[in-house]
C-alpha positions as CSV (number, residue, x, y, z in Angstrom):
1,X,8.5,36.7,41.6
2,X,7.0,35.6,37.9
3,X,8.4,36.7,34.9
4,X,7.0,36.4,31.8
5,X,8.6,36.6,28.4
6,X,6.6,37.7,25.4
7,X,7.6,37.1,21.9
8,X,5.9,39.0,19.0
9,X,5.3,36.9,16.1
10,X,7.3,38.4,13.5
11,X,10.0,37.5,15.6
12,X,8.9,33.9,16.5
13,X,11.4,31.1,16.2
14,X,10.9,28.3,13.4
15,X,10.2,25.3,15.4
16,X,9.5,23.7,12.0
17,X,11.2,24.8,8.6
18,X,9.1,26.4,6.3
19,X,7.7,24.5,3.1
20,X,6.1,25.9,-0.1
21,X,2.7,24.7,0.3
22,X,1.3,22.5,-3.1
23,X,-1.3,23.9,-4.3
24,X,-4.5,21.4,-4.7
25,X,-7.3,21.9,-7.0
26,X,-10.0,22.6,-4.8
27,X,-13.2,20.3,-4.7
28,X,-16.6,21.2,-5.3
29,X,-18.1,21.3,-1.6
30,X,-21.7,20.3,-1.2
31,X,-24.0,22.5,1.4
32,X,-24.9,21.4,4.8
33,X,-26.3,22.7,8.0
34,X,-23.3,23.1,10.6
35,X,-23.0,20.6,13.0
36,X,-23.4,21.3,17.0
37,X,-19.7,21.0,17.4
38,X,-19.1,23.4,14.5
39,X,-21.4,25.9,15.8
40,X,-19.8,25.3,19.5
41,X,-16.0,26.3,17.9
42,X,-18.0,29.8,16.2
43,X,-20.5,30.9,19.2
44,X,-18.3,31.9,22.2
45,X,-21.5,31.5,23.9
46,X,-22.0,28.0,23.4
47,X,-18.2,27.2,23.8
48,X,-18.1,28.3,27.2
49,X,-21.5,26.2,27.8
50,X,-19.7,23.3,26.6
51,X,-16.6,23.8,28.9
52,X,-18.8,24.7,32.0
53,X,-20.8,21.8,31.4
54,X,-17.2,19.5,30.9
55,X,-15.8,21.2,33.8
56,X,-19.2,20.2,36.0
57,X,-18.9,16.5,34.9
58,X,-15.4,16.3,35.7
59,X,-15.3,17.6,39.0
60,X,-18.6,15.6,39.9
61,X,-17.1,12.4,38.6
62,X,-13.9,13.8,40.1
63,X,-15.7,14.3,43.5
64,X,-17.2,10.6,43.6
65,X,-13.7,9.2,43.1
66,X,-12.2,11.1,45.4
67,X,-15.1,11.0,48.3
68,X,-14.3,9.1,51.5
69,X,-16.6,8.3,53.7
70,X,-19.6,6.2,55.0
71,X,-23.3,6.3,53.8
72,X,-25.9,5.2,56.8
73,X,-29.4,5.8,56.7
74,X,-29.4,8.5,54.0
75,X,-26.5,10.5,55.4
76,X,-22.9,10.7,54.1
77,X,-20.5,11.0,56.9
78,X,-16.9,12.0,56.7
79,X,-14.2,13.0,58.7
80,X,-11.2,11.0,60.8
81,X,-10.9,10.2,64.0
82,X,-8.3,8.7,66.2
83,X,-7.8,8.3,69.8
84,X,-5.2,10.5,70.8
85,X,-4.5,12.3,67.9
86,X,-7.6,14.0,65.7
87,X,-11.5,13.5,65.8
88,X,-13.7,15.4,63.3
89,X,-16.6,14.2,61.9
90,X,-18.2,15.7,59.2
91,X,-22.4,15.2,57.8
92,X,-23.2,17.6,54.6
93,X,-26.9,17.4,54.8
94,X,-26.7,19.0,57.9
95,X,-23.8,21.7,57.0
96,X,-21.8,20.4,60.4
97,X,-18.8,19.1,62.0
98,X,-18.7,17.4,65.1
99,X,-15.3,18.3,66.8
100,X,-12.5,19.7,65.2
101,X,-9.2,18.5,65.8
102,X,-7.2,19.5,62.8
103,X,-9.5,20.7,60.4
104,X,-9.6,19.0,57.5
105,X,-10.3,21.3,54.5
106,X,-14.1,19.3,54.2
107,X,-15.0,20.6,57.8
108,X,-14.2,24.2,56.1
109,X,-17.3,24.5,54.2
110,X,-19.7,23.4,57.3
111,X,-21.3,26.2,59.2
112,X,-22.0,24.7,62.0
113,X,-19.4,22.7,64.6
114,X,-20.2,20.9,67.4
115,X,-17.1,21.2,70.5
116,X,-17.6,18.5,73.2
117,X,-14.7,19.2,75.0
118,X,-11.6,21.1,75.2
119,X,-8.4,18.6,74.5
120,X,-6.5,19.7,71.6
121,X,-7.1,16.3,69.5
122,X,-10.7,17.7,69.7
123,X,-10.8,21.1,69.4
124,X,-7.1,22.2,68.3
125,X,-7.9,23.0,64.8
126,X,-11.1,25.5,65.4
127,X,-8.7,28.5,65.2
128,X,-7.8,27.2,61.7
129,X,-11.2,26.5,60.9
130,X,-12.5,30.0,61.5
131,X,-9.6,31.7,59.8
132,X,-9.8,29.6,56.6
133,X,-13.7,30.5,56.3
134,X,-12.5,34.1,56.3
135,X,-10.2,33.3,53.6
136,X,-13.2,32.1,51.5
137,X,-15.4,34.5,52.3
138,X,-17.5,32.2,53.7
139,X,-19.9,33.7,56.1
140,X,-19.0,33.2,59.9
141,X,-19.3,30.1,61.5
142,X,-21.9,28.8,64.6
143,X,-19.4,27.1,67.0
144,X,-21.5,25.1,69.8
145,X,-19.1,24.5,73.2
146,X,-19.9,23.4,77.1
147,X,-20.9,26.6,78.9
148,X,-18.2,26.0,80.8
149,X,-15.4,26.5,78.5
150,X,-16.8,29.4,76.8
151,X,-14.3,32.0,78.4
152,X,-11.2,30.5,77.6
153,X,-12.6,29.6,73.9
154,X,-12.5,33.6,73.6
155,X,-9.6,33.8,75.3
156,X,-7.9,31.2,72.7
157,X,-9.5,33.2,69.8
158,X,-8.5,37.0,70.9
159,X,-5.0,35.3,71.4
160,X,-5.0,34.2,67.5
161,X,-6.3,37.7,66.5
162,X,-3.5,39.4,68.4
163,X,-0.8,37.3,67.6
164,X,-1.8,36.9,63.8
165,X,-3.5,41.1,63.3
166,X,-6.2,38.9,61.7
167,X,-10.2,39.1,62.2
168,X,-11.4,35.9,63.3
169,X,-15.4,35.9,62.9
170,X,-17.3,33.6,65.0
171,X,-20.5,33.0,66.9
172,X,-19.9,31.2,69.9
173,X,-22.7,29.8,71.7
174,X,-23.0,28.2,75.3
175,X,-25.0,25.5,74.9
176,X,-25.5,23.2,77.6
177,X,-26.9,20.0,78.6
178,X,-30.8,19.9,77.9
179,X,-30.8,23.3,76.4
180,X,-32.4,23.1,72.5
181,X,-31.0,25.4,69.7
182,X,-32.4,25.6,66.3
183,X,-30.2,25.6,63.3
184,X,-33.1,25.7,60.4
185,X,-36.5,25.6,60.5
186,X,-36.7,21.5,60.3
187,X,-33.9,21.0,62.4
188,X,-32.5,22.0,65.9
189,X,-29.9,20.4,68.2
190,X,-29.6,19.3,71.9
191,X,-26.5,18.4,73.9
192,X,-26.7,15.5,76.5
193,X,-24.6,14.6,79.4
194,X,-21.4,12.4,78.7
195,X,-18.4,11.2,81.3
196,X,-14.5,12.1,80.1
197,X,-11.7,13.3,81.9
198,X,-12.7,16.8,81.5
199,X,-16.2,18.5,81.3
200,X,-17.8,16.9,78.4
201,X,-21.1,16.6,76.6
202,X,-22.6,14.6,73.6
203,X,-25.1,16.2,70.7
204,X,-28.2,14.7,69.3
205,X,-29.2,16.5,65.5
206,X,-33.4,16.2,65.3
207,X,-35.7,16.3,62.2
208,X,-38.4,18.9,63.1
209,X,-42.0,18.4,61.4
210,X,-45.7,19.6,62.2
211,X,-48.5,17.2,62.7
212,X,-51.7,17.7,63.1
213,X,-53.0,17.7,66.3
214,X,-55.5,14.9,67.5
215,X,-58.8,16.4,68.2
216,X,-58.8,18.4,64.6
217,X,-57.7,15.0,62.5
218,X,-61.7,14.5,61.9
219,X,-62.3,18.2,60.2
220,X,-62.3,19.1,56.7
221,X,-59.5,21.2,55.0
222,X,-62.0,24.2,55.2
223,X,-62.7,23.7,58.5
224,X,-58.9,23.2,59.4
225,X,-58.1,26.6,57.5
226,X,-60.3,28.6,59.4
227,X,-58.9,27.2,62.7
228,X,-55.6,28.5,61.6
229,X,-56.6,31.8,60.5
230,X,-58.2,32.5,63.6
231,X,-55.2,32.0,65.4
232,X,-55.3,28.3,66.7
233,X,-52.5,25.9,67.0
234,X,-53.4,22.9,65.1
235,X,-50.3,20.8,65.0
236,X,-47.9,19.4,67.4
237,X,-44.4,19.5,66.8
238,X,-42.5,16.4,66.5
239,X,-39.2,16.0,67.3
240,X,-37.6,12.7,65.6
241,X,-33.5,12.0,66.6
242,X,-31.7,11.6,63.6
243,X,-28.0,11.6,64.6
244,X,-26.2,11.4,68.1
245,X,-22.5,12.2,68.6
246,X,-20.7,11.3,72.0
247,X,-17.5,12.1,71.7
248,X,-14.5,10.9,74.5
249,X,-16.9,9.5,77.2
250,X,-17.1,6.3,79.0
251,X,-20.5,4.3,78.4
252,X,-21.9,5.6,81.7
253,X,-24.0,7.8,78.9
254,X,-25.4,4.5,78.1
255,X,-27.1,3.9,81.6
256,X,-28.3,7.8,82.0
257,X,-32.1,7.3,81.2
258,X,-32.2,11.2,80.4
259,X,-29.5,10.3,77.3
260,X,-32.4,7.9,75.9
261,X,-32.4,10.0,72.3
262,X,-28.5,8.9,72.1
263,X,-29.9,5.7,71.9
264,X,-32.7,5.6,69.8
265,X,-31.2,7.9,67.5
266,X,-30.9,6.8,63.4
267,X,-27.3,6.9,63.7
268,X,-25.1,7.0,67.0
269,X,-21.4,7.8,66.6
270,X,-19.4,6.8,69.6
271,X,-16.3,6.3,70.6
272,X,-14.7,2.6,71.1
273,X,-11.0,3.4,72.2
274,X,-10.2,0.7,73.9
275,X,-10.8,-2.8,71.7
276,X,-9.3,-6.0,73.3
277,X,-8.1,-7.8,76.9
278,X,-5.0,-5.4,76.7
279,X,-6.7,-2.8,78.0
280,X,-9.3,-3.6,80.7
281,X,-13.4,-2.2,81.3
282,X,-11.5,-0.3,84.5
283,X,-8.3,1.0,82.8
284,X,-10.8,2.4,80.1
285,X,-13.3,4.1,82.7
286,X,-10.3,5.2,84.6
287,X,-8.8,7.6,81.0
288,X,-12.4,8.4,80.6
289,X,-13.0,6.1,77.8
290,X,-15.2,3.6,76.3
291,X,-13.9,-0.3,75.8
292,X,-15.9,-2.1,72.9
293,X,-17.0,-4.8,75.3
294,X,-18.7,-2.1,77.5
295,X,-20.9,-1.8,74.2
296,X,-21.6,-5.0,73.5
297,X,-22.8,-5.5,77.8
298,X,-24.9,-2.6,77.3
299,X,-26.2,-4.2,73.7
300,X,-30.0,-4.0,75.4
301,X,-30.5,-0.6,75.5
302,X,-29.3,0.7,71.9
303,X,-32.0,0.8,69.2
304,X,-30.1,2.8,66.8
305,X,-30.1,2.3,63.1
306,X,-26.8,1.9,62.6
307,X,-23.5,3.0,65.1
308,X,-20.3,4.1,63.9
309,X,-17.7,3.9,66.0
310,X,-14.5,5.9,66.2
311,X,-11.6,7.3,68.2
312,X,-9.5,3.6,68.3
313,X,-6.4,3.8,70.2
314,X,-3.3,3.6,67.4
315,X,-2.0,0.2,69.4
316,X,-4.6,-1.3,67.3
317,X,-3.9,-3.1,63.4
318,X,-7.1,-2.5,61.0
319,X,-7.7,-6.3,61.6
320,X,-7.9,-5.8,64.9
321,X,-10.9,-3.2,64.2
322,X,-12.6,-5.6,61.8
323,X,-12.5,-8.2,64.5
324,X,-14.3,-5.8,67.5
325,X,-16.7,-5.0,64.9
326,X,-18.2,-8.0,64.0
327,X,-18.2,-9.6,67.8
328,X,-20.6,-5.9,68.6
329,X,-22.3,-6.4,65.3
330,X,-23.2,-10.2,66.5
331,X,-25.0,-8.6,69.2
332,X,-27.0,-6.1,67.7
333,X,-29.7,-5.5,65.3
334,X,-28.1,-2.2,64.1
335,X,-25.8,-2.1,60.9
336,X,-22.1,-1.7,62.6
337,X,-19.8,0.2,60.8
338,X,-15.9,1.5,62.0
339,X,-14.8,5.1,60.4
340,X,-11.8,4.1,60.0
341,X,-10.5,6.8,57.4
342,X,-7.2,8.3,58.1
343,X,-6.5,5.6,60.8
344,X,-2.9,4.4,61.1
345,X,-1.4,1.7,63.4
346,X,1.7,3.0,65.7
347,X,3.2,-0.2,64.5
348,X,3.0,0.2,60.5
């Protein structure tokens, strides 16, 4: 409980004691126009301009210091991700999360979130996530799972809404391998097959655009607008991968010509648990992982941009990241880069 004490003035304590003031024979003041800072302190209008516009440059500047992250091929990508322990990863421009272990308060504001599979460091903070846009008045969330897992998902939601007497607003979509949904008009998403422990699938995010069709490229605008008018379709559309997310998977997905987009993709986020001669190729296939060197082997087939990889296992020391890094990055064209934000070493 707040209390709050008001004191009228009259009855005010002296923090200072009072003086007789000495009086000053006043100066002739010449005229001038008032300055924008003197009309700002008289026009309540323009005051609050001035704050809003202070408040806007201080929570932008604000927002660049405090913004973690990873830029790659004209996308900022957030999130954490750990083996073992928490995987979300977060792109703006798209409005999505992939995975959402914990939910951290950025993955709130996304509309969209990707499930690949059903083990709590991957999917444990959804019930979170879907409460707290509630609590924002954000409108409800598109959550994307395996078909396959669909049920219990509701189950694990109608559990939260009983035990809690809360709504919990959702759309819950089965989407499975193959299958293409579209989240805007310019972009739509398709899940591919990946290889974990449990049932499991990837995402790739694709740029959608209209091009004009071959046989009409030699007509005139004219020409091209009557063609449309009457009803013809004049483009193609083109369908360019711009992000692929794997989640827990070993690199089987690699060799799966059908998971070709994964690899040609702008950006491909994978996961490289396993790093050194600690762990071996076999121990990693048999936990349903990926080991970095299974990567670099497989070097051939990946004409990606740029690959981020994530989920390292905690036995590992940041150097020990930095090293696995730059033996891949020695053996491929595209920019390597570990998200290693929020990542801490069992033995620190």
């Amino acid at each position: 409980m707040q209390i709050s004490l008001t004191i009228s003035p009259s009855k005010a304590p002296l923090i200072f004691p009072t003086h007789h003031p000495i009086p000053q024979t006043p100066k002739p003041q010449r005229a001038s126009l008032p300055t924008l800072n003197s009309v700002k302190a008289t026009s309540p209008y323009l005051s609050a301009v001035g704050r809003a516009i202070e408040d806007d440059e201080y929570r932008a500047a604000r927002n660049q210091v405090l913004r973690k992250g990873v830029d790659l091929e004209g996308y900022s990508i957030e999130g954490v991700s750990v083996g073992g322990h928490e995987t979300c990863i977060i792109i703006p421009e798209f409005k999505c999360a992939f995975d959402i272990g914990r939910c951290p308060s950025r993955a709130i504001h996304q509309n969209f979130v990707f499930i690949t599979h059903a083990h709590l460091d991957h999917i444990g903070g959804l019930p979170m996530y879907v409460a707290s846009r509630g609590l924002y008045n954000l409108k409800p969330p598109t959550v994307f799972v395996p078909p396959c897992i669909k049920e219990d998902v509701e189950k694990l939601m109608d559990i939260h809404r009983s035990m809690g007497h809360v709504e919990l607003d959702l759309e819950l979509v089965a989407l499975d391998v193959d299958e293409t949904y579209e989240l805007r008009n310019n972009l739509v998403v398709r899940p591919f097959r990946t290889h974990h422990a449990i049932p499991s699938q990837g995402y790739v995010l694709y740029s959608v655009r209209k091009k004009l069709k071959k046989q009409y490229m030699h007509l005139k605008g004219k020409q091209i607008e009557k063609l449309k008018k009457s009803g013809t379709e004049i483009t193609d559309t083109i369908l360019s991968p711009e992000v692929a997310f794997t989640g827990d998977t070993t690199s089987e997905y690699m060799l799966d010509p059908r998971n070709a987009d994964a690899l040609r993709a702008k950006i491909l986020i994978t996961e490289a648990t396993f790093l050194d001669e600690g762990f071996t190729i076999e121990d990693a296939q048999q936990h349903g992982h990926t080991h970095i060197n299974e990567i670099i082997e497989n070097a051939q087939w990946i004409r990606n941009k740029a690959i981020l990889l994530t989920h390292f296992s905690s036995r590992y020391h940041l150097e020990d990241i930095r090293q696995a890094v730059s033996r891949l990055q020695s053996k491929v064209s595209a920019k390597v880069v570990p998200l290693t934000e929020g990542f801490k070493s069992m033995h620190t």
